[in-house]
C-alpha positions in Angstrom: 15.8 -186.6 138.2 19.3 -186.3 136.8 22.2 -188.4 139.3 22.7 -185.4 142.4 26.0 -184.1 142.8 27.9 -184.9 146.3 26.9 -181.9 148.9 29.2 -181.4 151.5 28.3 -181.2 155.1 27.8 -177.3 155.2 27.0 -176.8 152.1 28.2 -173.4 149.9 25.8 -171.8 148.8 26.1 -168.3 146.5 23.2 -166.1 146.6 24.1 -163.5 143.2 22.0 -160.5 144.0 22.4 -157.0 144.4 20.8 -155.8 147.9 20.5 -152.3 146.7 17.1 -152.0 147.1 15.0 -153.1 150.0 13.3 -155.8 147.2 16.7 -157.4 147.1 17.2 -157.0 150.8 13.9 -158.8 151.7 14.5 -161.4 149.2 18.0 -162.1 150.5 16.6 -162.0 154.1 14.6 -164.8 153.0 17.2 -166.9 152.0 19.2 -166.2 155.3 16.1 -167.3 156.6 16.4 -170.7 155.5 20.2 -170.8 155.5 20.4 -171.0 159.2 17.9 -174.0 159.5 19.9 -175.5 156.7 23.4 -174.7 158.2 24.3 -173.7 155.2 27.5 -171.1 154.5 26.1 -168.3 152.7 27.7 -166.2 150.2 26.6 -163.4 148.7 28.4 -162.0 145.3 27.5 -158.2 143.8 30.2 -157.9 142.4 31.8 -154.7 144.2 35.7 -154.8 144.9 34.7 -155.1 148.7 33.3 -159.1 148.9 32.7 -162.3 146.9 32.4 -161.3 143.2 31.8 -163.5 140.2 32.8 -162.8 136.3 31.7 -166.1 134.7 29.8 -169.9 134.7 33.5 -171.3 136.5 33.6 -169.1 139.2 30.4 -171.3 140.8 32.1 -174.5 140.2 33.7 -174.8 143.9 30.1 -174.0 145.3 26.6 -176.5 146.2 24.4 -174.2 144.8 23.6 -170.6 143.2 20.6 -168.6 143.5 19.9 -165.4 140.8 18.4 -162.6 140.8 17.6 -160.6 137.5 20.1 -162.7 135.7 20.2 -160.8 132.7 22.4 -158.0 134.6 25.2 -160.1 134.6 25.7 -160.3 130.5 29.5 -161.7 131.4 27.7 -165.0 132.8 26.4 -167.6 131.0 24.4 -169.0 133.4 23.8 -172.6 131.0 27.1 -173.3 131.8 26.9 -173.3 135.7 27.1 -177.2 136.7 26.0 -177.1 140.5 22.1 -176.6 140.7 20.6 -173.2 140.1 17.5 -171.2 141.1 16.4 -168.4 139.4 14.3 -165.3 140.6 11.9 -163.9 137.9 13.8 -164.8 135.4 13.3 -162.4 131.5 14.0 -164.3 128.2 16.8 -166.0 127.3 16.3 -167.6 130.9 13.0 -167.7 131.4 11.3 -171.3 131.8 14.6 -173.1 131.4 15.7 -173.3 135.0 14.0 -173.8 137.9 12.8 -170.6 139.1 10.4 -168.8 141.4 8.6 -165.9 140.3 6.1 -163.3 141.6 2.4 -164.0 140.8 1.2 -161.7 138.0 -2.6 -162.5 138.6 -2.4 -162.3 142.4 -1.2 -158.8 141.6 -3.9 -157.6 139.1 -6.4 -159.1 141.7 -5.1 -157.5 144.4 -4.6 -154.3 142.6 -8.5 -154.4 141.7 -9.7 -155.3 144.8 -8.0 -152.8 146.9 -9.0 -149.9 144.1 -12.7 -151.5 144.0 -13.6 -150.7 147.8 -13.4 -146.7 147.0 -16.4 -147.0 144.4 -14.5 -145.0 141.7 -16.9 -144.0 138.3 -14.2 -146.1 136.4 -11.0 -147.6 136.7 -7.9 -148.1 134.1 -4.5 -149.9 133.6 -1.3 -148.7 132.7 1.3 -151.1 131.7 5.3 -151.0 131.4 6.3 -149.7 128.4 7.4 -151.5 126.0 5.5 -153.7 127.3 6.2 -157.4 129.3 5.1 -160.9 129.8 4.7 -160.1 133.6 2.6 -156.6 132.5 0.3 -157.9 130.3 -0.7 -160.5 133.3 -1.2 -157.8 135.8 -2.8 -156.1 133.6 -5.4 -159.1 132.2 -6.3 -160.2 135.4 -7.3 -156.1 137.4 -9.3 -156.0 133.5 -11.1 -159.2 134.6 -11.8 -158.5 138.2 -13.3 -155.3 137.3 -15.1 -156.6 134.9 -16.8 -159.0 137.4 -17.7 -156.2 139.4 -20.0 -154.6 136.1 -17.7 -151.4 136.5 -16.2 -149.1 133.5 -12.9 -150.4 132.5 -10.5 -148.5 129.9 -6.6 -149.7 128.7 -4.0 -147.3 127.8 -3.7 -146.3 124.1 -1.0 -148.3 122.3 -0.9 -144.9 120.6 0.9 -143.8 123.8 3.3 -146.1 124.2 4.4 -145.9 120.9 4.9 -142.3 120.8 9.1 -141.1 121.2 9.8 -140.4 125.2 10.2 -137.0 124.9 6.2 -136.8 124.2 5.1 -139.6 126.1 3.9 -137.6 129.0 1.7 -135.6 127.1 0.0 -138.5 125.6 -0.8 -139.9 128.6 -1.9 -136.6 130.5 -4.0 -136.3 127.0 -6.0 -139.8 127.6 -6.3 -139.6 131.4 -8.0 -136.2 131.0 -10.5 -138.3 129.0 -11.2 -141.0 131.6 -14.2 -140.3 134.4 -13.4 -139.3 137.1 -13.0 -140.6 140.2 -10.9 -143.3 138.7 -8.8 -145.9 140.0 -5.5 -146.3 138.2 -3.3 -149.5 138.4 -0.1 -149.0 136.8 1.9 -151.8 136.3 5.2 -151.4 138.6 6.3 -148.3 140.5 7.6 -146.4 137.5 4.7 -146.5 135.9 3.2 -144.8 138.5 5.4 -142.2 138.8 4.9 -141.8 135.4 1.7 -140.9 135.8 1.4 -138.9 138.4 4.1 -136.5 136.7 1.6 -136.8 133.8 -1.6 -136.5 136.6 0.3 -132.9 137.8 0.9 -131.6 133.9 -2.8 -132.5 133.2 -3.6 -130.7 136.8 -5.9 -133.2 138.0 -6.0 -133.5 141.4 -4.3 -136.6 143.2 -6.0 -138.6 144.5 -9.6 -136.5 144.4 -9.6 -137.2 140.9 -7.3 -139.9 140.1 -6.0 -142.3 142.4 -2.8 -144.4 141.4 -1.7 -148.0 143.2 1.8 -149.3 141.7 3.8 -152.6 142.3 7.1 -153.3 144.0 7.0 -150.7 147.1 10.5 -149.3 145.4 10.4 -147.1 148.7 13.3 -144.6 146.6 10.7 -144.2 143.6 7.4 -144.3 145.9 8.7 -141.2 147.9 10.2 -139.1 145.5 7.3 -137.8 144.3 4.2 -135.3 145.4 1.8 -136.9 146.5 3.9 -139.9 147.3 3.2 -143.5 145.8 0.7 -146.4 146.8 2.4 -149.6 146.0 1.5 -153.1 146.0 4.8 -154.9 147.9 5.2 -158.5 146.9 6.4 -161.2 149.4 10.0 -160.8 148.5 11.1 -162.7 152.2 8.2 -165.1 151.1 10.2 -165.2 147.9 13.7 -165.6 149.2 12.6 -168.3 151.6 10.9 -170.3 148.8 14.1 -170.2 146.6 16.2 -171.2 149.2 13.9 -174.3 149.4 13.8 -175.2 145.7 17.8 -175.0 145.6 17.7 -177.3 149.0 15.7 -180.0 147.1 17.9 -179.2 143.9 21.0 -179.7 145.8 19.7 -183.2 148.0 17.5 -184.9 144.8 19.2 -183.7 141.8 17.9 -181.7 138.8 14.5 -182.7 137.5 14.5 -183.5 133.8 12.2 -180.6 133.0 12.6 -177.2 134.7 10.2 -176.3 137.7 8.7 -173.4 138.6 6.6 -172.0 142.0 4.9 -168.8 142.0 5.2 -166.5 145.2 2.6 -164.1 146.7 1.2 -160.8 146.3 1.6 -159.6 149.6 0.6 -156.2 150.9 -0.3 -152.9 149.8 1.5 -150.3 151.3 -1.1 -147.2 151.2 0.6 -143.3 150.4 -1.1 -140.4 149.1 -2.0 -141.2 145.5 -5.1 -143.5 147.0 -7.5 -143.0 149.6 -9.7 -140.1 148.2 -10.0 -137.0 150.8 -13.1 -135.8 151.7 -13.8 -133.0 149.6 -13.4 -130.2 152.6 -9.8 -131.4 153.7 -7.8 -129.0 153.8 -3.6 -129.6 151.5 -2.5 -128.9 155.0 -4.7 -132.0 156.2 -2.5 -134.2 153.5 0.9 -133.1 154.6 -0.2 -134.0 158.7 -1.2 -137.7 157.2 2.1 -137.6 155.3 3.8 -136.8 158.2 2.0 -138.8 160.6 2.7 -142.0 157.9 6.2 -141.6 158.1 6.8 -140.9 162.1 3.6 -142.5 163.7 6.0 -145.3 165.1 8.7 -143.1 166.2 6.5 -142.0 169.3 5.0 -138.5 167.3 2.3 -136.5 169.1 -0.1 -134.6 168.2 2.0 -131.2 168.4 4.0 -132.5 166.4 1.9 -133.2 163.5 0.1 -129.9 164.0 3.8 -127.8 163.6 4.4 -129.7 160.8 1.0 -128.6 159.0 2.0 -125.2 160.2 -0.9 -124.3 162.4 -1.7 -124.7 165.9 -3.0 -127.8 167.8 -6.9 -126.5 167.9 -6.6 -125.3 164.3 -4.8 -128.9 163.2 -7.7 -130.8 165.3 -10.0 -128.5 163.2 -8.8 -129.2 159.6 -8.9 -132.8 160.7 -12.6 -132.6 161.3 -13.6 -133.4 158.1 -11.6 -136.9 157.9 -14.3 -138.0 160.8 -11.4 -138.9 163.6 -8.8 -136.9 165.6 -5.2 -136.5 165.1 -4.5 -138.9 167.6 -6.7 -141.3 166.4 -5.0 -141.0 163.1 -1.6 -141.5 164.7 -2.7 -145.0 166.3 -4.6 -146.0 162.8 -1.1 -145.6 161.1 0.6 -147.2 163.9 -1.8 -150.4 163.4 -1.3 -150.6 159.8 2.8 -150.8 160.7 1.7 -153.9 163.0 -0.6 -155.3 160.4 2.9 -155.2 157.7 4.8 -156.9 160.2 2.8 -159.8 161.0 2.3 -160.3 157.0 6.1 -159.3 156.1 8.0 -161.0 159.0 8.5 -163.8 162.1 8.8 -160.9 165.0 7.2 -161.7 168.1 4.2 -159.8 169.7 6.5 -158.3 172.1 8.8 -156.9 169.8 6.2 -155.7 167.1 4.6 -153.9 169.7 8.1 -152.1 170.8 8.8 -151.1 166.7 5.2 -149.7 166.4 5.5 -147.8 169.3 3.1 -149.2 171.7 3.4 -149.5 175.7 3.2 -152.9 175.7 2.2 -155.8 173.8 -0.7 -157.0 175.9 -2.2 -153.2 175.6 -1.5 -153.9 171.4 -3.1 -157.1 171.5 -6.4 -156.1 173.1 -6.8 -153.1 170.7 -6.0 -154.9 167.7 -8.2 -157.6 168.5 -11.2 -155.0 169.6 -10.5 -152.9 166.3 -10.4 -156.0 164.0 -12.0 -158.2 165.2 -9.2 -160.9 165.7 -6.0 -161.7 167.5 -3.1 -160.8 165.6 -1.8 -164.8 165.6 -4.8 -165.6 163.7 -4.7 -162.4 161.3 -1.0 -163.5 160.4 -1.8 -166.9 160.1 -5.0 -165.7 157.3 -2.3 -163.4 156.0 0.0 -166.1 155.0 -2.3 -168.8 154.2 -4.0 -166.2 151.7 -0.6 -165.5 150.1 0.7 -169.4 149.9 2.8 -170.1 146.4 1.4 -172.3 144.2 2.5 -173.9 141.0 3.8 -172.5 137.8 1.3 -172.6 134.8 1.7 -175.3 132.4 1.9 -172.7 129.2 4.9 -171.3 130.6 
């Protein structure tokens, strides 16, 4: 370790991130997280003419610490010349590997992404990576590749011939190759705009989402996941899990000293937040059966009944409870499913009590939650979220960084 620099009793501490995005947000939640045990003042700098902005390395100087995210959106900052410690979050070249950093956990993701894809039994399954293509992409993509392959099924890798075609074509190339895959298939694209990308290239192609294709993405970018019909699966990371471990690295930065080599820690996949573009319907269901789910998804937890979901699909109760047949459970059934997988996120996502998990979800009480989670899953919710988390613990940076 290099000789630690004198922290003052509540220390400053500058988190640079934008909180645009509910990524940001969790991340920075994270961080607040461990701020307050820390007594720590917290600032956070974006920049805006409203609160703490930054334009260069000597506006840190007066602080105990800096956290980054994506540091390569501030090009007026050379960050090698900050002198209190520094933590980056998932870092890109030039800055990659040369501070300490925490980054998300490519291989948890392509496992993840596999085994959640491998329980619908598709006839094969393919990956589509960001384009050009990354470090991070690549990963993801190696490690979904070798999980399928343990499970013996069909695996196929989008052309190079597609990405290197101009944008304007792009679509067309990759409506052109997915037409060739077989169908069912699972498809893992490598973030969120991937998998926009190819469902827009999934409705030019007309094949049917997610009878035909289904599509899982990465980074739950709510704004992109939504904007599109049907909407977007998405693997969300552990971004609080992220923030929280940053604010920890800096902490050890800021009482110890720099190490003489950078050190990195990984953070965890977390959850898959299920839409439309997986979870195959049964071949009967009705496209009015898909915009009730849609619905019930999005309002299950804002105390929706069943009459409500059956004016949204535009048909009466009996005809709703009809078209529903087919999915093997009833509207309302349906309603508390969705309302269990909210619970299930929370436990994983944040440090709410029963009590108040039960009153966001929607339930009458938590004691009434707890019994029906425990006699649908077959455990109490401490113990899920305690499997949750152990599941998703960091671990250390690879040595061929």
């Amino acid at each position: 370790m290099s000789g630690s620099r004198s922290v003052s009793k509540t220390p400053l501490v500058i988190a640079l991130l934008s909180t645009q995005h509910k990524a940001h947000r969790d991340k920075l939640q994270g961080i607040f997280e461990y701020a307050q045990k820390a007594r720590w003042r917290l600032e956070v700098a974006e920049n805006n003419p409203f609160g703490f902005s930054v334009a260069s390395a000597a506006d840190f100087r007066h602080c105990d610490g800096l956290i980054v995210d994506d540091a390569t959106a501030h090009g007026e900052i050379d960050f090698r010349k900050v002198v209190p410690p520094l933590v980056m979050i998932d870092p890109e070249p030039p800055y990659a590997g040369k501070f300490c950093e925490v980054r998300l956990d490519s291989n948890a993701i392509g496992r993840l992404a596999a085994q959640t894809l491998l329980t619908e039994h598709f006839d094969s399954y393919a990956f589509v990576p960001s384009m050009p293509a990354t470090r991070w992409s690549n990963e993801r993509g190696r490690a979904f590749r070798a999980t399928i392959n343990e499970a013996g099924a069909p695996f196929f890798m989008m052309p190079d011939s597609v990405a290197e075609t101009d944008w304007t074509h792009r679509r067309e190339a990759l409506a052109r190759w997915m037409e060739t895959l077989p169908r069912p298939c699972g498809v893992f694209a490598a973030m969120d705009a991937c998998g926009k990308f190819v469902l827009e290239a999934c409705q030019r192609a007309q094949i049917d989402v997610p009878a035909g294709i289904s599509v899982l993405g990465v980074d739950n970018h709510e704004i992109v996941c939504e904007s599109i019909f049907p909407t977007l699966s998405s693997i969300m990371p552990d971004f609080v899990g992220c923030g929280r471990l940053a604010a920890e690295m800096l902490d050890d930065l800021m009482q110890n000293g720099k190490p003489e080599k950078p050190v990195g820690r990984k953070y965890g996949a977390g959850i898959v937040v299920e839409r439309r573009s997986t979870g195959r319907m049964h071949p009967n269901c009705d496209v009015r059966v898909m915009r009730g789910l849609e619905y019930i998804r999005k309002h299950a937890c804002d105390g929706v009944r069943v009459e409500d979901v059956a004016r949204e699909m535009g048909v009466s109760r009996r005809t709703a409870e009809l078209l529903f047949k087919p999915l093997g459970r009833t509207i309302a059934r349906a309603i508390t499913d969705a309302r269990l997988d909210q619970v299930r996120k929370l436990l994983l996502s944040t440090n709410l009590r029963i009590g108040e998990i039960a009153d966001q979800t929607g339930f009458c009480s938590d004691v009434y939650l707890a019994e029906l989670f425990r006699s649908r899953f077959g455990e109490t919710m401490r113990a899920y979220r305690q499997r949750g988390r152990e599941n998703a613990a960091p671990g250390k940076m690879p040595e061929d960084r």
